[in-house]
Backbone as JSON Lines, residues from 0, in Angstrom:
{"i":0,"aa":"X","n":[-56.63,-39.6,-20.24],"ca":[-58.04,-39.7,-19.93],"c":[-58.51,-38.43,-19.24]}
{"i":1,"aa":"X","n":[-59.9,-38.01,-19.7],"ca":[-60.17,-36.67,-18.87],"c":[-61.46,-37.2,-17.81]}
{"i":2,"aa":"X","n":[-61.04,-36.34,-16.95],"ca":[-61.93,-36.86,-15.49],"c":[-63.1,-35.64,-15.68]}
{"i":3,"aa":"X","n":[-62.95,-34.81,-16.57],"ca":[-64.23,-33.77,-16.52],"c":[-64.86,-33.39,-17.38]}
{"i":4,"aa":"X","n":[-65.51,-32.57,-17.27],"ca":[-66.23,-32.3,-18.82],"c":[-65.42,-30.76,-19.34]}
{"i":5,"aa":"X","n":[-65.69,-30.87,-20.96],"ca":[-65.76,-29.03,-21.13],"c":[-65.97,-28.08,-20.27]}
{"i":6,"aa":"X","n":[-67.36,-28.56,-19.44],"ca":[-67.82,-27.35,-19.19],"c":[-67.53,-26.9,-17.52]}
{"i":7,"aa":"X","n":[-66.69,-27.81,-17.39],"ca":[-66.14,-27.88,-15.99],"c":[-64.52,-27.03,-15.73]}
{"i":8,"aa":"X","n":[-64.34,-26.93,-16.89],"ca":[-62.47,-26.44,-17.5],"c":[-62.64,-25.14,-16.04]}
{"i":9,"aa":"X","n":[-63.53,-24.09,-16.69],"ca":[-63.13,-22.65,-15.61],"c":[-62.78,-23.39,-14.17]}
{"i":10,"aa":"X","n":[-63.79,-24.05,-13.4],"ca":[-63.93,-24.48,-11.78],"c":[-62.57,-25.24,-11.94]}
{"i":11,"aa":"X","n":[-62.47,-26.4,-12.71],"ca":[-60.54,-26.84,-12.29],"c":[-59.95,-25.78,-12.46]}
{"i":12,"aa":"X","n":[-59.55,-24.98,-13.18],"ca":[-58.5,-24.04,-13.55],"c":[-58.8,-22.93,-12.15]}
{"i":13,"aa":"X","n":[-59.76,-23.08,-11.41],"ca":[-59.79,-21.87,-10.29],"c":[-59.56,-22.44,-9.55]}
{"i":14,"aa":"X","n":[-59.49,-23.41,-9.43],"ca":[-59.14,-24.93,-7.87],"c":[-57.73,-24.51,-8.12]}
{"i":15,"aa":"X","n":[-57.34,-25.2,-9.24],"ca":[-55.8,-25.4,-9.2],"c":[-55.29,-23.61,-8.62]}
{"i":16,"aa":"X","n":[-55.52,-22.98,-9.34],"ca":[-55.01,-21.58,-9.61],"c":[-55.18,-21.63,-7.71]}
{"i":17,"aa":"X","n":[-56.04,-21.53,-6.93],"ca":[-55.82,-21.47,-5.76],"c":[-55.42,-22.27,-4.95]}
{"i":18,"aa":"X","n":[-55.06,-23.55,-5.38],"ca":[-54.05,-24.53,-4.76],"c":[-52.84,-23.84,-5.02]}
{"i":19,"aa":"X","n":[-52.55,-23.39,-5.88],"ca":[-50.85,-22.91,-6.52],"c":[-50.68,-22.13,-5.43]}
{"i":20,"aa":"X","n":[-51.43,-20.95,-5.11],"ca":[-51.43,-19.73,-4.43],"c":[-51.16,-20.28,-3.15]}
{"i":21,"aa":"X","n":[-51.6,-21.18,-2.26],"ca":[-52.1,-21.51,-1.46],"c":[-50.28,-22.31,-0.83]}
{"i":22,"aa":"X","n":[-50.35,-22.88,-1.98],"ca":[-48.96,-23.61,-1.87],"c":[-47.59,-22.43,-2.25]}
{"i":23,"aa":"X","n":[-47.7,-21.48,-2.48],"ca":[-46.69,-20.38,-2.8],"c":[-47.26,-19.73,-1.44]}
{"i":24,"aa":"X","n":[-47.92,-19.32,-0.83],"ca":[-48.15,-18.8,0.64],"c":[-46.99,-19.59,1.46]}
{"i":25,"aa":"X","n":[-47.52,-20.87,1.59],"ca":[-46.83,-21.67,2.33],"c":[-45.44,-21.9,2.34]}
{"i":26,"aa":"X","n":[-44.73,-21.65,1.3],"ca":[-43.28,-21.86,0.62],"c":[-42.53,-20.5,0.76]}
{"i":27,"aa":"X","n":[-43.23,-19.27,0.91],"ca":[-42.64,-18.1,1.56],"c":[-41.63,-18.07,2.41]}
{"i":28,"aa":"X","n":[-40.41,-17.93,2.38],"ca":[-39.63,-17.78,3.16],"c":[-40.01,-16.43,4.41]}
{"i":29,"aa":"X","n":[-40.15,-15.62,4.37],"ca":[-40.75,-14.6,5.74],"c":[-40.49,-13.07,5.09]}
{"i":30,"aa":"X","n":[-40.85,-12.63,5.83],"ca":[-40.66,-11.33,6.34],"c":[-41.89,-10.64,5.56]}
{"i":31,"aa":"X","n":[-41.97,-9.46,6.54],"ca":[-43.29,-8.69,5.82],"c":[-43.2,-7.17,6.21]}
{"i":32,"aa":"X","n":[-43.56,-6.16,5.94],"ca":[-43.27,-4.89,5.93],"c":[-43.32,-4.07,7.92]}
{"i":33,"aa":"X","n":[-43.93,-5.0,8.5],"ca":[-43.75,-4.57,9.89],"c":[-43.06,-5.64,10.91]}
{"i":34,"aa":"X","n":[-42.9,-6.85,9.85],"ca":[-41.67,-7.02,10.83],"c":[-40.81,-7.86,9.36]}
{"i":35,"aa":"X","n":[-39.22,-7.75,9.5],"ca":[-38.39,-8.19,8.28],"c":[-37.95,-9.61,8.78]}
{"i":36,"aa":"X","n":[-37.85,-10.02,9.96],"ca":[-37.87,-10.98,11.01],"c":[-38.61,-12.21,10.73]}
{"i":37,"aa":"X","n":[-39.88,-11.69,10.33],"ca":[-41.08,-13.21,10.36],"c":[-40.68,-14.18,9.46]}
{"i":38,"aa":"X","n":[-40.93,-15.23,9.92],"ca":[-40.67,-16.63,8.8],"c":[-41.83,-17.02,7.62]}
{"i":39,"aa":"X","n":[-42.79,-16.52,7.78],"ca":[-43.64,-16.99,6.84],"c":[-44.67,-15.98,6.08]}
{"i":40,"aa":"X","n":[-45.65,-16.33,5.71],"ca":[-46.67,-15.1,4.67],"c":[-47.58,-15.12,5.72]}
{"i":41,"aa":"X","n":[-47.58,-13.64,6.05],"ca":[-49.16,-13.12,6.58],"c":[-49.86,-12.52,5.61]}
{"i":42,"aa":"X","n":[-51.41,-13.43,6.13],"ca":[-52.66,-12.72,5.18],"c":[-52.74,-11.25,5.87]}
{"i":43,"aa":"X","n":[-51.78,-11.35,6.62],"ca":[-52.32,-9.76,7.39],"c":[-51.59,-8.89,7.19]}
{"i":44,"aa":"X","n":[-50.58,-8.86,7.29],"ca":[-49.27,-8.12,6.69],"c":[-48.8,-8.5,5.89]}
{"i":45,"aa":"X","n":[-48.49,-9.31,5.26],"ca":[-47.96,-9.47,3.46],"c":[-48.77,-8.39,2.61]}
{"i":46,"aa":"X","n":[-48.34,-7.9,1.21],"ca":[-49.13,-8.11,0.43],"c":[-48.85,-9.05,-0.69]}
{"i":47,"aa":"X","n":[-49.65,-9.25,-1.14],"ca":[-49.8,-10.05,-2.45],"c":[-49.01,-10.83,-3.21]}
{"i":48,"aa":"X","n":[-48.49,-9.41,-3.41],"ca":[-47.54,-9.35,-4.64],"c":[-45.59,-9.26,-4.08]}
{"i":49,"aa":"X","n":[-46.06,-9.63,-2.13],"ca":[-44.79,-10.01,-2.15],"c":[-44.24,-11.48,-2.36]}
{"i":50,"aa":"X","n":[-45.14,-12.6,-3.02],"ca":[-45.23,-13.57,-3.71],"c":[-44.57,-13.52,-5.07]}
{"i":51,"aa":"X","n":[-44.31,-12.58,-5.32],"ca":[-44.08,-11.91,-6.84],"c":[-42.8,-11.74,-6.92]}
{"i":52,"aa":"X","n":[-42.03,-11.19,-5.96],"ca":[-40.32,-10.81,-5.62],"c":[-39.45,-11.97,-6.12]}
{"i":53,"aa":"X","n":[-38.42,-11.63,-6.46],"ca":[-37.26,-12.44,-6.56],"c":[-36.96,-12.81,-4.87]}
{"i":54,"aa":"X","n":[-36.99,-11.51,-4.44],"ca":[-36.02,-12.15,-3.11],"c":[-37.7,-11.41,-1.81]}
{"i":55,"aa":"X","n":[-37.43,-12.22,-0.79],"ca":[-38.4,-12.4,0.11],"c":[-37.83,-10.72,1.31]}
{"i":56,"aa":"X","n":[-38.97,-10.28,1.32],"ca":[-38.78,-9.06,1.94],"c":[-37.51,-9.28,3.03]}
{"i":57,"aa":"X","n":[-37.18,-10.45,3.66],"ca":[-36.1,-10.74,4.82],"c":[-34.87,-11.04,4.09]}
{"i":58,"aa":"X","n":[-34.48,-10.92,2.6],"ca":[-33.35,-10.88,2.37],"c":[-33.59,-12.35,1.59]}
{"i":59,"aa":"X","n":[-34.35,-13.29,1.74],"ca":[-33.73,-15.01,0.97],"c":[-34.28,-15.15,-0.42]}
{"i":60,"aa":"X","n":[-33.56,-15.76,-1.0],"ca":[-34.35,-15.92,-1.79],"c":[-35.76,-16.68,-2.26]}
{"i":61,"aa":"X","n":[-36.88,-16.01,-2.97],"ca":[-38.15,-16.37,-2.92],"c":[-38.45,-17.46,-3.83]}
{"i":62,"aa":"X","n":[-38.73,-19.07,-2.99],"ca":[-38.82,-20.21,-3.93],"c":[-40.56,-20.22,-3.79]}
{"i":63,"aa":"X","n":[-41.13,-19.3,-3.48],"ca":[-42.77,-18.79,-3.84],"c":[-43.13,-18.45,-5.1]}
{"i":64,"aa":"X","n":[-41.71,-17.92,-5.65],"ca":[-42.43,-17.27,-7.3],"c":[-42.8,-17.97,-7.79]}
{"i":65,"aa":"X","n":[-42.7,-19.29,-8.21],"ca":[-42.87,-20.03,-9.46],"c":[-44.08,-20.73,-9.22]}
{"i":66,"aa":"X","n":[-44.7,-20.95,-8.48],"ca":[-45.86,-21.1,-7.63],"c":[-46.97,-19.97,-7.94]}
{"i":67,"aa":"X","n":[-46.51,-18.83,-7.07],"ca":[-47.1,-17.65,-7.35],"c":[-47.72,-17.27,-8.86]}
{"i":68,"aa":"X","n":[-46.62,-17.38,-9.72],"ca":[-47.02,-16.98,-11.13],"c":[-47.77,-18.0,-11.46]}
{"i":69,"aa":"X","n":[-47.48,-19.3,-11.63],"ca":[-48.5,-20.07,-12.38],"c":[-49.77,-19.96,-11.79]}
{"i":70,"aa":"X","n":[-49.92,-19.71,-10.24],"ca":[-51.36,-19.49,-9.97],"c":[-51.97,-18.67,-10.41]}
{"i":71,"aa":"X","n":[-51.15,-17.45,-10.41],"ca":[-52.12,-16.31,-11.46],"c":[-52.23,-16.56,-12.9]}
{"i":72,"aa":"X","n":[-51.53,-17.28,-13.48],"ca":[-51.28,-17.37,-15.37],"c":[-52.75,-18.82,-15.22]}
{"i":73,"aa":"X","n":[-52.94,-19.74,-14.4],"ca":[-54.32,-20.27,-14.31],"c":[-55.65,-19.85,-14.12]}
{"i":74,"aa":"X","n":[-55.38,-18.47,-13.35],"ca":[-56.53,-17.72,-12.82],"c":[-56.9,-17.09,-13.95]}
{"i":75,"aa":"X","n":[-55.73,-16.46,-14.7],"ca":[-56.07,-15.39,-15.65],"c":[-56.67,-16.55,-16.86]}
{"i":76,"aa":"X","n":[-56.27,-17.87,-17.31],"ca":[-56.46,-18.63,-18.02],"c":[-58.17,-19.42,-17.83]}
{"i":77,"aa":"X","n":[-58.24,-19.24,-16.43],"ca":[-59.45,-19.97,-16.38],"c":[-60.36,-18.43,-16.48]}
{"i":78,"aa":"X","n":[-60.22,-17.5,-17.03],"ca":[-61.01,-16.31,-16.61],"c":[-61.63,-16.28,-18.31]}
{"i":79,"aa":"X","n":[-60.45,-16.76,-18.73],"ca":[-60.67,-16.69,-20.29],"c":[-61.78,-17.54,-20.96]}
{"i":80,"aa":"X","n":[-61.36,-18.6,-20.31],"ca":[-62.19,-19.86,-20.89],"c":[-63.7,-18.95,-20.18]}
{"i":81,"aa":"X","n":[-63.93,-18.93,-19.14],"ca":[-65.2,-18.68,-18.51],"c":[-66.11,-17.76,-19.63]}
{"i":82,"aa":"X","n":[-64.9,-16.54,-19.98],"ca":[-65.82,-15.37,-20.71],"c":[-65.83,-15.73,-22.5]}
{"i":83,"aa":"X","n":[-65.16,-17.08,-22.64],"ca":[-65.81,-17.45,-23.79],"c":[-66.68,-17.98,-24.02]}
{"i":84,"aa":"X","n":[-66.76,-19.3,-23.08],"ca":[-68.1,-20.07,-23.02],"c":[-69.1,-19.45,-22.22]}
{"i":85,"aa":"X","n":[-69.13,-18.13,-21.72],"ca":[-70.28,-17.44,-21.62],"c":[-70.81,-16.75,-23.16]}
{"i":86,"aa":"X","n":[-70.05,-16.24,-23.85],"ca":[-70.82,-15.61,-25.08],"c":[-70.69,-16.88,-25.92]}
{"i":87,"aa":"X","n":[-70.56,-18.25,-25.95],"ca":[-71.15,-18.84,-26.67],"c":[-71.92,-19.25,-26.38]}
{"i":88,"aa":"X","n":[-72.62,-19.16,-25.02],"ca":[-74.34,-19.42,-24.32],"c":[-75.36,-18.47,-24.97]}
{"i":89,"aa":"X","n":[-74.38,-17.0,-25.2],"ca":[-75.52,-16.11,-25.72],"c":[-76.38,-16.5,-26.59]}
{"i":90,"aa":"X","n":[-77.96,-15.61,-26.57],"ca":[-78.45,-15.85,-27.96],"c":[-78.1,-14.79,-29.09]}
{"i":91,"aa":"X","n":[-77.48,-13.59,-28.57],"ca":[-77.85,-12.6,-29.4],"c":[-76.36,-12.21,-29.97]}
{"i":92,"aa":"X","n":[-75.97,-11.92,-30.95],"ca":[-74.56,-11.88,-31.65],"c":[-74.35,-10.38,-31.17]}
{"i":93,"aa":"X","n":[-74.81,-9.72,-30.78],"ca":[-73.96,-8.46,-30.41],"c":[-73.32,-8.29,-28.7]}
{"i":94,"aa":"X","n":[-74.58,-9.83,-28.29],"ca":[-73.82,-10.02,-26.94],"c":[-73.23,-10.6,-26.92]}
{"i":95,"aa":"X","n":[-72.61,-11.28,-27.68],"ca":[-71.49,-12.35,-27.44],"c":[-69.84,-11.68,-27.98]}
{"i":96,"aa":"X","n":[-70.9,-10.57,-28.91],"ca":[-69.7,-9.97,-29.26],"c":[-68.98,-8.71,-28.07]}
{"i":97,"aa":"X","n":[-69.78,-7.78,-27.08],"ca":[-69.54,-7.33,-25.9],"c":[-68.48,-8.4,-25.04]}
{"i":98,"aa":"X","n":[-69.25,-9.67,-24.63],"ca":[-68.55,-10.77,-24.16],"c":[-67.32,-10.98,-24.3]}
């Protein structure tokens, strides 16, 4: 059963995509480039893409990846849907074809 419409697909797929993220923050084992010590993800000192690593800047291994990636493979997925069902709003066929 679907709880939403079509036209709702992008906004779930950006919820989830930042629940994933959100929940791969949290699952970080530690460390970050000014201290190798810390236990968890700083928005302040992490970057990003140390979500992305096999192994967590402190040496453990990173049970964030799998988390990490699917949040971005939703983000990038809901980005898609968005910029299709925008050029099928268009009226004009050369904008939908830009789109």
């Amino acid at each position: 059963m679907i709880f939403f419409q079509k036209k709702h697909l992008f906004l779930v797929g950006i919820i989830l995509s930042v629940a994933l993220i959100i929940i791969a923050t949290s699952m970080y084992p530690g460390g970050s480039p000014n201290d190798v010590s810390s236990h968890d993800f700083s928005w302040q000192h992490n970057y990003f893409c140390n979500l992305f690593d096999k192994n967590a800047i402190n040496g453990q291994q990173n049970s964030s990846r799998p988390y990490a990636i699917a949040g971005i493979l939703f983000m990038c997925l809901s980005f898609l849907v968005f910029f299709y069902q925008t050029s099928i709003k268009l009226s004009k066929q050369s904008g939908q074809k830009i789109v």
